[in-house]
PyMOL commands that place a pseudoatom at each C-alpha (Angstrom):
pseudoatom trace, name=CA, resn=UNK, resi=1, chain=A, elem=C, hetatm=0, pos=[0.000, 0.000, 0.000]
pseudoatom trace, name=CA, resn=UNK, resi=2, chain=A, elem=C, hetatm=0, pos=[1.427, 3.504, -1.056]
pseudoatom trace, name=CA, resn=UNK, resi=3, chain=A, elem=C, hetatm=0, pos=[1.828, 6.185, 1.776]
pseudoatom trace, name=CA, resn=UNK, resi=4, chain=A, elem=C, hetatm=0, pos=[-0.808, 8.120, -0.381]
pseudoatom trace, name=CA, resn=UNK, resi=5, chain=A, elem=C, hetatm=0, pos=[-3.415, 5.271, 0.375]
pseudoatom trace, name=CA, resn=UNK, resi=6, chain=A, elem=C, hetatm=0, pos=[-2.535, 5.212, 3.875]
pseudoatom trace, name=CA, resn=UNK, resi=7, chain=A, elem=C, hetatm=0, pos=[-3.241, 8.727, 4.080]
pseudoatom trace, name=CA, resn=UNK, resi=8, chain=A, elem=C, hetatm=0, pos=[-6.031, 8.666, 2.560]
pseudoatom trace, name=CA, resn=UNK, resi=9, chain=A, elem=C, hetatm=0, pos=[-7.426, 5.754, 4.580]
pseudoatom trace, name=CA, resn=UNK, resi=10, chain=A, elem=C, hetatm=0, pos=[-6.503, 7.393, 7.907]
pseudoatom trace, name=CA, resn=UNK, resi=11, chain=A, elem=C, hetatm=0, pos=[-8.354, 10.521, 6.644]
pseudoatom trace, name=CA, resn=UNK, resi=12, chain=A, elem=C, hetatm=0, pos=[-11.595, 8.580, 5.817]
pseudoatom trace, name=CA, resn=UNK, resi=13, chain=A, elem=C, hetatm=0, pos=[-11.324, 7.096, 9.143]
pseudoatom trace, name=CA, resn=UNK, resi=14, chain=A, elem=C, hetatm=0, pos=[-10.402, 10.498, 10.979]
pseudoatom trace, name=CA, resn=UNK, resi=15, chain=A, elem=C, hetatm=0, pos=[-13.880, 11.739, 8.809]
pseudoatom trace, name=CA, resn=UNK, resi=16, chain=A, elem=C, hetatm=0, pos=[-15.713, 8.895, 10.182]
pseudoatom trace, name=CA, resn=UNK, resi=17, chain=A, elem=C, hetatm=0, pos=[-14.846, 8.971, 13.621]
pseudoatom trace, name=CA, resn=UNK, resi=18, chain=A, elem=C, hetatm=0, pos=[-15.396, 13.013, 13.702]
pseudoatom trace, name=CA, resn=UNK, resi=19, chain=A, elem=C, hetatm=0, pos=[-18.734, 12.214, 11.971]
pseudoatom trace, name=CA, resn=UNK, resi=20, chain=A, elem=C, hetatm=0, pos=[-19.706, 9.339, 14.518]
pseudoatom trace, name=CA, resn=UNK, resi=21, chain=A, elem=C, hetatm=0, pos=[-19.034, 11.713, 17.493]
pseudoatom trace, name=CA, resn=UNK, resi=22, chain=A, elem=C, hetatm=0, pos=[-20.684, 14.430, 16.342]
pseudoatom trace, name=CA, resn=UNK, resi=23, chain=A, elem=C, hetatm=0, pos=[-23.579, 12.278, 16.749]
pseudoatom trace, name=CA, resn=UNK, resi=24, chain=A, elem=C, hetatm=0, pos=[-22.380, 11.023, 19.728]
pseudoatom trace, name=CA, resn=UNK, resi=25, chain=A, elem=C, hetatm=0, pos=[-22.567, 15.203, 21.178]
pseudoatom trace, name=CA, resn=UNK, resi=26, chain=A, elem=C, hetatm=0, pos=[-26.092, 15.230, 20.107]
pseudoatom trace, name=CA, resn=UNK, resi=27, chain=A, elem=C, hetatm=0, pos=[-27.115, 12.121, 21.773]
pseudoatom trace, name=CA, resn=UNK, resi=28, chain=A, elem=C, hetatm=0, pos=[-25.246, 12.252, 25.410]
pseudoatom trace, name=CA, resn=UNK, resi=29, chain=A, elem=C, hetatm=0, pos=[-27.165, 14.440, 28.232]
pseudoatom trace, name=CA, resn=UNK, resi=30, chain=A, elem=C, hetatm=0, pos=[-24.112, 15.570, 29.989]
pseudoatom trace, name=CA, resn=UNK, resi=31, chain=A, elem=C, hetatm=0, pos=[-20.518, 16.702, 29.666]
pseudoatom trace, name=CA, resn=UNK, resi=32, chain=A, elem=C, hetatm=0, pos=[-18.162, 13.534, 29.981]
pseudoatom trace, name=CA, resn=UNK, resi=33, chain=A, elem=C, hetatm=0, pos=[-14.652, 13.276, 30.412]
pseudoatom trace, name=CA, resn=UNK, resi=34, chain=A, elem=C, hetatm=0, pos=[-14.021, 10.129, 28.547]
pseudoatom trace, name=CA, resn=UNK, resi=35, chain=A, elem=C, hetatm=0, pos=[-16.152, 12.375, 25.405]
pseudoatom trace, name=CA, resn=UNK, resi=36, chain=A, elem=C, hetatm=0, pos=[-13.617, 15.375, 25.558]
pseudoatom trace, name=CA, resn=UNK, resi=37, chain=A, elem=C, hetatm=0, pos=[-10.991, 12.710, 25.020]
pseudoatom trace, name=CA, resn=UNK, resi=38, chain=A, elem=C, hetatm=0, pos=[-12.170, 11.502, 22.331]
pseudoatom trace, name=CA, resn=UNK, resi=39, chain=A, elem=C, hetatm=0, pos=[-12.810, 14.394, 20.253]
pseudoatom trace, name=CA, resn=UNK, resi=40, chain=A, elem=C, hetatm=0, pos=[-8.596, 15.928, 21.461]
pseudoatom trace, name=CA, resn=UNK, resi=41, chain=A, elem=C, hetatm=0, pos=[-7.977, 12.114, 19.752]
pseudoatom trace, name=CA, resn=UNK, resi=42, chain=A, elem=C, hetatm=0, pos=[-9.716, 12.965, 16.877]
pseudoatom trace, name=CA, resn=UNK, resi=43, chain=A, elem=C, hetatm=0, pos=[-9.003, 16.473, 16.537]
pseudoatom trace, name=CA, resn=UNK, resi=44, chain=A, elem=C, hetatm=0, pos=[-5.465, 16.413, 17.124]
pseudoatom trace, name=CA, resn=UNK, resi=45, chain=A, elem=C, hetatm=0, pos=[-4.309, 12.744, 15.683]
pseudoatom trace, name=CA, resn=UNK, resi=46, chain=A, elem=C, hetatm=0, pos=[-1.073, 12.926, 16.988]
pseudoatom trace, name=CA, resn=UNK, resi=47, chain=A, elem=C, hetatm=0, pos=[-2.054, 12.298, 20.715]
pseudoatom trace, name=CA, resn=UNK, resi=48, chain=A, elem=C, hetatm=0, pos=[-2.533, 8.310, 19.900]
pseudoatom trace, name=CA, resn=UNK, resi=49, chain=A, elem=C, hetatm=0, pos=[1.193, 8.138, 19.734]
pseudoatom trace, name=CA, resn=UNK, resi=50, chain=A, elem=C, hetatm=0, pos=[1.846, 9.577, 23.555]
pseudoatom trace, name=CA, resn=UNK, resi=51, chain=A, elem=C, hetatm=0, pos=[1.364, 7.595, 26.480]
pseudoatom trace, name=CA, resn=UNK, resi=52, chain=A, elem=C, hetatm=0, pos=[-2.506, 8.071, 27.810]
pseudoatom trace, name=CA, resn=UNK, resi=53, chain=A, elem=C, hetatm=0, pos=[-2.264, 8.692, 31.835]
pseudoatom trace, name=CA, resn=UNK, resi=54, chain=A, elem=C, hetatm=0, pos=[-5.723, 8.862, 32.572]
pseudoatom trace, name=CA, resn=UNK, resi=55, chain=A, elem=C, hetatm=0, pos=[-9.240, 9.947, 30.477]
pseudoatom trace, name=CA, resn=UNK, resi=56, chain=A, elem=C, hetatm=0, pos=[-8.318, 12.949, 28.532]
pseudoatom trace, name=CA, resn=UNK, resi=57, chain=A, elem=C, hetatm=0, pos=[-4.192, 13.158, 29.866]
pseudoatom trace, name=CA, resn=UNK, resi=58, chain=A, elem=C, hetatm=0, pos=[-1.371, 12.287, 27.913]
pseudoatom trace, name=CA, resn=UNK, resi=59, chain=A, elem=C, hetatm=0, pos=[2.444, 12.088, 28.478]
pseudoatom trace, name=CA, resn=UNK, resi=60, chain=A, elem=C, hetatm=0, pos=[5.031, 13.335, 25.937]
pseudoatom trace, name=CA, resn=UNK, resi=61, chain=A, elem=C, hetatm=0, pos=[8.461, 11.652, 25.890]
pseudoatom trace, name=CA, resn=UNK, resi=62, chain=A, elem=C, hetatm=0, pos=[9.968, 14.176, 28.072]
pseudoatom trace, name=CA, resn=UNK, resi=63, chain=A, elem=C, hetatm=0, pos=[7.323, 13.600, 30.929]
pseudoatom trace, name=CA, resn=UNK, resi=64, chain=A, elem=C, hetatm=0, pos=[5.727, 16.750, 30.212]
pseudoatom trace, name=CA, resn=UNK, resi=65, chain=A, elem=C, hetatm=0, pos=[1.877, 16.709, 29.784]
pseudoatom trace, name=CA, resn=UNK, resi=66, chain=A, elem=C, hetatm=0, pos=[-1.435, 17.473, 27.584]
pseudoatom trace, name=CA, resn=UNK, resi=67, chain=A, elem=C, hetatm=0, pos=[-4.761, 17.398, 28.912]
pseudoatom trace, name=CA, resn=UNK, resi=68, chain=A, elem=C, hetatm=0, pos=[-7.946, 17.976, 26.654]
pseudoatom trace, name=CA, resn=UNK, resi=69, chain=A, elem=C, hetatm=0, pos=[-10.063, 21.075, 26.961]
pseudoatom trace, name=CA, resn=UNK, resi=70, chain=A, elem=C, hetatm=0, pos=[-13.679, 20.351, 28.350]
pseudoatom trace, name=CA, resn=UNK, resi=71, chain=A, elem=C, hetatm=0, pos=[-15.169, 20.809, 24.718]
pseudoatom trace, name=CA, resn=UNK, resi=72, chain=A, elem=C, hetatm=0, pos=[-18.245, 18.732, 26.122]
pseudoatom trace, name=CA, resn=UNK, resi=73, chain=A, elem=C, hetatm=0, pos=[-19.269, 21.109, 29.027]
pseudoatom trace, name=CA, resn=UNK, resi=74, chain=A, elem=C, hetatm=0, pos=[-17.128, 24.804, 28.552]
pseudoatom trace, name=CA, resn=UNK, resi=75, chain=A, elem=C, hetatm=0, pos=[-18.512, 26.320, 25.674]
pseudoatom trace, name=CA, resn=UNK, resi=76, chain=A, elem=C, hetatm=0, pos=[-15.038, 28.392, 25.153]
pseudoatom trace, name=CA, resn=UNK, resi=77, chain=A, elem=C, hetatm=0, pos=[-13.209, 25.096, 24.992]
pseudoatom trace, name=CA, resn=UNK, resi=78, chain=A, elem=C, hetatm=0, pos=[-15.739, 23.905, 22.204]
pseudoatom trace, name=CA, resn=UNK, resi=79, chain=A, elem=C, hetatm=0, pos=[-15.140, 26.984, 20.180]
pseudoatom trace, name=CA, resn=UNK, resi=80, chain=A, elem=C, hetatm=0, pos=[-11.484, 26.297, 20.000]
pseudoatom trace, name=CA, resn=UNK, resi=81, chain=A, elem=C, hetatm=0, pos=[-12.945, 23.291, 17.473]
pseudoatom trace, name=CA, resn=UNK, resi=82, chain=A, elem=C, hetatm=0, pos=[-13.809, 25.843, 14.766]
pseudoatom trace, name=CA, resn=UNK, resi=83, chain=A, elem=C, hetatm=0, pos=[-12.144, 25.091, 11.830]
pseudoatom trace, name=CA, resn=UNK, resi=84, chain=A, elem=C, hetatm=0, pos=[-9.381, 27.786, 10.282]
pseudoatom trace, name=CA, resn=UNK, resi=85, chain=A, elem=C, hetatm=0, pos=[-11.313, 29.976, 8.188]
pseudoatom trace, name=CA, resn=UNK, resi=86, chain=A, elem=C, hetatm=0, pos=[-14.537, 29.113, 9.557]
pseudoatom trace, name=CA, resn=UNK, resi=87, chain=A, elem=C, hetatm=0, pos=[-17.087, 30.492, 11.817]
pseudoatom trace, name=CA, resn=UNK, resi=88, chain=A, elem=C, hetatm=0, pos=[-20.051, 29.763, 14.180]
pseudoatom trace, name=CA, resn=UNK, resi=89, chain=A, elem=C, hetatm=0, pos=[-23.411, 31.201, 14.441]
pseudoatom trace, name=CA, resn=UNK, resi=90, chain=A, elem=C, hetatm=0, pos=[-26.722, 30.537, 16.807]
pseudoatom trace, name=CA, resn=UNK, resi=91, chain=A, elem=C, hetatm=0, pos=[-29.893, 31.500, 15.475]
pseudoatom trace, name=CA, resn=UNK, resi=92, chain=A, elem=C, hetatm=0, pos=[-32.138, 33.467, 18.109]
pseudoatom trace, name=CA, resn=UNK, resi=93, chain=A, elem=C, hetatm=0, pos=[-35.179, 31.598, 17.013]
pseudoatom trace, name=CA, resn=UNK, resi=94, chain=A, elem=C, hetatm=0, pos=[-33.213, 28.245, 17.586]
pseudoatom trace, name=CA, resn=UNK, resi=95, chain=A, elem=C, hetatm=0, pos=[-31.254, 28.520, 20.495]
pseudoatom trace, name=CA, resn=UNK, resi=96, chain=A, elem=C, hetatm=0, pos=[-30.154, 24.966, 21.049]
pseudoatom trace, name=CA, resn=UNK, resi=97, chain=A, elem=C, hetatm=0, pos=[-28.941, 24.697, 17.023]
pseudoatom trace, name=CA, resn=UNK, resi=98, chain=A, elem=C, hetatm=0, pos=[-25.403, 25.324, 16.073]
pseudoatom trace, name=CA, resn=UNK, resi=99, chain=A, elem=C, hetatm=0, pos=[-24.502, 26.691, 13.096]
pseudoatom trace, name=CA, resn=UNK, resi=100, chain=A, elem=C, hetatm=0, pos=[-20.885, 26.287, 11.321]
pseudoatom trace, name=CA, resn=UNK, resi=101, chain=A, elem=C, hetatm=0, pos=[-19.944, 28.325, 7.947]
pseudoatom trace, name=CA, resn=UNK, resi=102, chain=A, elem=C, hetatm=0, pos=[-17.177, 27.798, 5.944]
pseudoatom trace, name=CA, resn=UNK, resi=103, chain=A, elem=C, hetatm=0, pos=[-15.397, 30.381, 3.300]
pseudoatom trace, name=CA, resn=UNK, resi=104, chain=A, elem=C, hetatm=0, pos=[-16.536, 30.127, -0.152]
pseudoatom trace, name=CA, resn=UNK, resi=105, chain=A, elem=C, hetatm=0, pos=[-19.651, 28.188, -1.274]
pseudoatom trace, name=CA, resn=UNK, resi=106, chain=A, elem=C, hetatm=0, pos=[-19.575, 25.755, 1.326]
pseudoatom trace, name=CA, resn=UNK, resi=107, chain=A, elem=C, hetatm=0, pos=[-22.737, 24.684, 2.935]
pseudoatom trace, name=CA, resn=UNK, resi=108, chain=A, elem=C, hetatm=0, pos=[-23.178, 25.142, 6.524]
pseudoatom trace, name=CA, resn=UNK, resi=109, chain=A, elem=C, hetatm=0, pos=[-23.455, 22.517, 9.020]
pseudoatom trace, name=CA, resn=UNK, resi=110, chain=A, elem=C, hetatm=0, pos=[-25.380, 22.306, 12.068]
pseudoatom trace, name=CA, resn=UNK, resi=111, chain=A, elem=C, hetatm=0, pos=[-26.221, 20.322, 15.431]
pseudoatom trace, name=CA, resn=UNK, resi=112, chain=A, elem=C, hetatm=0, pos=[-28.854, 20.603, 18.543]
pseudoatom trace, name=CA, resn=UNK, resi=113, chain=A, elem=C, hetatm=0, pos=[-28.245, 20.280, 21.733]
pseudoatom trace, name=CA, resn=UNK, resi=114, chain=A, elem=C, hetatm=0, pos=[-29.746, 21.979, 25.090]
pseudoatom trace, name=CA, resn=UNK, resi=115, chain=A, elem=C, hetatm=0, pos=[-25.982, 22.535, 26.534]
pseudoatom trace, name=CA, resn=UNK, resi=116, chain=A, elem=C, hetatm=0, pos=[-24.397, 24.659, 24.120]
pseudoatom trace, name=CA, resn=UNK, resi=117, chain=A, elem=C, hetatm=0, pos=[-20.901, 23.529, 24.410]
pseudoatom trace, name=CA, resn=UNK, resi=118, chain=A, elem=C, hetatm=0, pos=[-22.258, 20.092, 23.085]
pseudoatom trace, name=CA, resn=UNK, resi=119, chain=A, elem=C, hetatm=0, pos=[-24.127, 21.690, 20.327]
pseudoatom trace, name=CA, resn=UNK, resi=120, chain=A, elem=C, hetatm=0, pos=[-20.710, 23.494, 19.201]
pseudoatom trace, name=CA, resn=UNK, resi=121, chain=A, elem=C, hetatm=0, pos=[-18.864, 20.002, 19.219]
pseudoatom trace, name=CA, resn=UNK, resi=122, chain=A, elem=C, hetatm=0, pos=[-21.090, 18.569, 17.602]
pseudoatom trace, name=CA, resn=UNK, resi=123, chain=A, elem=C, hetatm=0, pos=[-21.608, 20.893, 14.742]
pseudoatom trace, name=CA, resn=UNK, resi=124, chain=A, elem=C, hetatm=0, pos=[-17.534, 21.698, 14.566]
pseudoatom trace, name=CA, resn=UNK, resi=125, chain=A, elem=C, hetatm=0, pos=[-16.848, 17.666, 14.537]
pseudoatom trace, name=CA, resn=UNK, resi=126, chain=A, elem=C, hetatm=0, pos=[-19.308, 18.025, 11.261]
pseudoatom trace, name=CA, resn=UNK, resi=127, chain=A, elem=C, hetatm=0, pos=[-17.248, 20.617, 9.383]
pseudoatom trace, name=CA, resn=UNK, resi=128, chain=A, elem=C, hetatm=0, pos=[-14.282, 19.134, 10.503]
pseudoatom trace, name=CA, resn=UNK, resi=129, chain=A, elem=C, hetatm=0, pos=[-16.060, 15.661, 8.899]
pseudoatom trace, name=CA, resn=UNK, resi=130, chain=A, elem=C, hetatm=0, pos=[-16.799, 17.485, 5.652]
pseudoatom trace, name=CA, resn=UNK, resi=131, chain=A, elem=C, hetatm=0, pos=[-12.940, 18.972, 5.380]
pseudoatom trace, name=CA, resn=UNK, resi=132, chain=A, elem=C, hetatm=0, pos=[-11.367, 15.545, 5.626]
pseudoatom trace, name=CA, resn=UNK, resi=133, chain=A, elem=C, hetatm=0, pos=[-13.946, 14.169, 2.762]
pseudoatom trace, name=CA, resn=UNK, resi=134, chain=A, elem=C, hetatm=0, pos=[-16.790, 12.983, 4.229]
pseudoatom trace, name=CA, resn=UNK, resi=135, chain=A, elem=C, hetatm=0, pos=[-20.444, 13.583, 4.147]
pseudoatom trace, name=CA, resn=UNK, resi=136, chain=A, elem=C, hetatm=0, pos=[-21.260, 15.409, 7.523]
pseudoatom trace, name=CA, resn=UNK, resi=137, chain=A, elem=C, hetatm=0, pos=[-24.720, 13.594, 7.534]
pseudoatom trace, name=CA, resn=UNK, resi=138, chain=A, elem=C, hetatm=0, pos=[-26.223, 17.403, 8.324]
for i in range(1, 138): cmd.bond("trace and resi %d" % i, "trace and resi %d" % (i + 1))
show_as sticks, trace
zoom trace
C-alpha cells in the first residue's frame, strides 16, 4: 500500500470517527470526560502516539503533559474546534442549534443540543467531517 493510500485511509477514518461523534454530542445528556478525550484524539491525531495517563491526559516523551479542553461542558473550549477559516453562528429563534460556515460556497453545518458547548462540538466535529472528505450527515 502507497503512503498516499494510507493517508487517505486514515483521513476517511479520521472523517468517520469526527462524523460518529458528532452524533455522539447530540445524543449524550451531559458533559463527559471520557467524550472530551475523544474528540482531542480525533481532533489532534497525533495524541494516539503519547502515552494516555488517565481519560483525557497524555504524556510526551519528556514527561511533560497534555490534557484535553472540556469541549463537552465549557462552551469556550468547544469553540477552539472551529475550523481555520470558519465560523459559528446561533440563530435566536433556535437557540439549542449550532450553526458552522465555511469560506466560499460551502454549505453550513449544524447540530442541537440543550448545553451549548455540546451543540458546538457537535456541529464543529461536522465541518471538521466534511474537510477531511466525508459527508457530515447534516
Amino acid at each position: 500500500m502507497s503512503d498516499q493510500t494510507l493517508c487517505a485511509a486514515g483521513t476517511s477514518n479520521l472523517a468517520r470517527e469526527c462524523r460518529d461523534l458528532a452524533h455522539l454530542c447530540e445524543a449524550t445528556s451531559a458533559a463527559s470526560r471520557e467524550l472530551d478525550g475523544r474528540i482531542a484524539r480525533t481532533v489532534f491525531p497525533g495524541l494516539v502516539d503519547l502515552e494516555e495517563l488517565e481519560i483525557a491526559v497524555w504524556r510526551y516523551g519528556d514527561g511533560s503533559r497534555v490534557r484535553a479542553l472540556r469541549y463537552s461542558g465549557e462552551k469556550a473550549a468547544a469553540a477552539t474546534l472551529v475550523p481555520p477559516g470558519h465560523w459559528m453562528e446561533r440563530d435566536a429563534d433556535l437557540p439549542d442549534r449550532i450553526w458552522i460556515y465555511g469560506p466560499g460556497s460551502d454549505d453550513a453545518v449544524s447540530a442541537r443540543h440543550v448545553l451549548e458547548p455540546l451543540a458546538i462540538s457537535a456541529a464543529c466535529l461536522r465541518m471538521h467531517a466534511r474537510l477531511k472528505g466525508m459527508s457530515p450527515s447534516r
